[in-house]
Structures are given as structure tokens and as C-alpha cells.
N, C-alpha and C positions, 0 to 999 in steps of 0.2 A: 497348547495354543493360547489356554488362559494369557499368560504373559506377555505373546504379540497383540493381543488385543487389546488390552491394558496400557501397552504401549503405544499402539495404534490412537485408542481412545487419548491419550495424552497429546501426540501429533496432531491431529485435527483438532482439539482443543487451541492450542498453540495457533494451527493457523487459522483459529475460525477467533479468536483474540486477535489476531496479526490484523486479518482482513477488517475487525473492526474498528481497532484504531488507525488505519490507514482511511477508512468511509470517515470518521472523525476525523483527519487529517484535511483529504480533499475536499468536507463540510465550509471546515476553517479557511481552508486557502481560495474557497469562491465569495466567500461573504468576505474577506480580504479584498478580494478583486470588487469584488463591488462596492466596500465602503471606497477605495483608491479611485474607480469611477467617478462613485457620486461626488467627493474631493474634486475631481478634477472638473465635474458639471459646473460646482457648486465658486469653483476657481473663475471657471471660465464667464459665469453668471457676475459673478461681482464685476469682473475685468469690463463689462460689457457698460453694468449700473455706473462704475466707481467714473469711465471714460465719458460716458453721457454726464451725469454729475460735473465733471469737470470745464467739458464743454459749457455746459448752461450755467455755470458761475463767471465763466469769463464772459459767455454772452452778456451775461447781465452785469459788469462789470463795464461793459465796450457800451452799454446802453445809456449810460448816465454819468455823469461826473462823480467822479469818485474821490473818495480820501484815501491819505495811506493805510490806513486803518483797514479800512476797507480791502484792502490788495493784499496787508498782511494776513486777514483773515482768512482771504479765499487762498493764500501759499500754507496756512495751518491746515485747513480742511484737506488743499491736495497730499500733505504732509501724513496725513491722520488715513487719508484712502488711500497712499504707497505701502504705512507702517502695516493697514487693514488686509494690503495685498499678500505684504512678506509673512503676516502670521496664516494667509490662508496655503501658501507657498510649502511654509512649512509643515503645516500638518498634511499635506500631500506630497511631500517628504518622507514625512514618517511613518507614512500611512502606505506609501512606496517598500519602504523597508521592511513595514509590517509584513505584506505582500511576499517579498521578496523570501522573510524567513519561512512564512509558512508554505510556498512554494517549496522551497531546501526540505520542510518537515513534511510534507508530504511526499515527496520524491525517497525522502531515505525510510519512511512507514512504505510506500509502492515496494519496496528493495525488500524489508523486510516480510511482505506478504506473500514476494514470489518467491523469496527463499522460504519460508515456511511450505510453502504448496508443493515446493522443490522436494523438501526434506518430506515431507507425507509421503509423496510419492513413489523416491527411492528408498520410503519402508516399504509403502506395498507391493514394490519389487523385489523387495528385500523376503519380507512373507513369504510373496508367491515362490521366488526361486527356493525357498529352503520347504515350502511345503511340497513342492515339487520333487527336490530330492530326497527329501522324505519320503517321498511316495515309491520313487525309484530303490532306495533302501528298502522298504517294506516287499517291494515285488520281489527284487534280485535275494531277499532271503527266501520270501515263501516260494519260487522255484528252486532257492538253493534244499529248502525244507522237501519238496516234492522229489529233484534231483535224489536224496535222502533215501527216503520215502522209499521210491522206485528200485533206489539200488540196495536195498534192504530185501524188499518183494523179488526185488530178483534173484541176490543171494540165497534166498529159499528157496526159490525154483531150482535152483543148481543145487542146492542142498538136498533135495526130494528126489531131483536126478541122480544125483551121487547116491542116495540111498536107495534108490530102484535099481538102480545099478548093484550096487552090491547083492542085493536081495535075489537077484534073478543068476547069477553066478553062480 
């Protein structure tokens, strides 16, 4: 039995490794989702500043006479808070994608944890049913040994009979 438990011991090994890089997995794929959040707060927080911002350089643009110069600079700034928008765009993008793989990487670590628990398991069904029949072998011999036995003890008794027999003749 040494070697099913060896074996055993090696099985839950396996999935008790499985289970932990899958808790590493699903670790990664919530702090994923929540950096792709904060992105998205932190998006949506500029869009708010960058539109106010905007507003209030035309107000004060509408409030005074102005130069060209002046009109040029407020189309630079809106320029610099569209460029400011698309870099934040992109990094929750990619902060998307991050998201997106560590999701795939913990889904296929979930796959490999319940196949490992899988495979534990149909060992120790595996165990059980052969120590089972082992057990059955062991019995169906020792009544085959008793069987034996018996018909040995009995042979004697015929044998004793046969010679009581003779003796009294």
C-alpha cells in the first residue's frame, strides 16, 4: 500500500500546487480589474477637468478682446487636453487587455485545479476499489483455505470410519 500512498501523496501535491497557482491567478485577474477601474475613474475624472478647462478658456476668451494669438493658444491647450485624453484612453486599453489575459489565465489555472482534484480523486477511487478487492481476494482464499481445511478434517473422519470399520469385522 506503500506505493498508492506515495502516489497519493504525489496527487494532492499536484493539486494542492494547482489550487495555488490558480488563488495566484484569480489574486492577479482582481487587481487587473481594479487597476482597469481606477483607469476608467481616473478617464472619466479628466474628461470632466479636461471639459470644464475648456469651457472656461472660451469663457474668458468671449469676455475680452482678444488677439489671434490668443485663440491660437486656447486651440493648443484644447489640442494638448484631446492628445492628454487619447494617452489616458490608451492605457485603459491596455489595461483592458491586461484584464482580458489575466482573466483567459485564470480560467485555464480554474481548468487545471478541477482537473487535478479530478484526478486525486479517481485515485482514491482507484485505491479504494483495488483495496476492496483485495480484500475480496484475501477472504474468497481464506474460505477457500478453510473449505481445505474442512475437507481435510473430514477426509479423516471417513478415514477413522473406514478404519472402525474394518476393525470391528
Amino acid at each position: 500500500m506503500s506505493t498508492f500512498d506515495d502516489m497519493l501523496s504525489i496527487k494532492r501535491h499536484r493539486e494542492s500546487e494547482a489550487q495555488r497557482h490558480f488563488l495566484a491567478c484569480q489574486r492577479e485577474h482582481q487587481e487587473a480589474e481594479q487597476r482597469h477601474a481606477d483607469a476608467q475613474q481616473e478617464l472619466f475624472r479628466f474628461q470632466e477637468t479636461a471639459r470644464q478647462r475648456e469651457l472656461d478658456m472660451y469663457a474668458e476668451l468671449c469676455k475680452r478682446a482678444v488677439r489671434r494669438q490668443d485663440i491660437e493658444h486656447v486651440y493648443a491647450c484644447i489640442a494638448t487636453l484631446r492628445e492628454q485624453e487619447q494617452q489616458h484612453r490608451a492605457r485603459l486599453a491596455q489595461l483592458d487587455e491586461e484584464r482580458e489575459r489575466a482573466r483567459e489565465v485564470k480560467i485555464e489555472a480554474q481548468e487545471q485545479y478541477r482537473e487535478a482534484g479530478r484526478n486525486t480523486e479517481k485515485f482514491i477511487e482507484l485505491v479504494r476499489l483495488h483495496s476492496l478487492e483485495e480484500a475480496l481476494e484475501n477472504e474468497r482464499r481464506e474460505d477457500n483455505d478453510m473449505e481445505e481445511v474442512a475437507a481435510l478434517a473430514w477426509g479423516r473422519v471417513e478415514d477413522i470410519g473406514t478404519e472402525q470399520e474394518g476393525v470391528t469385522q
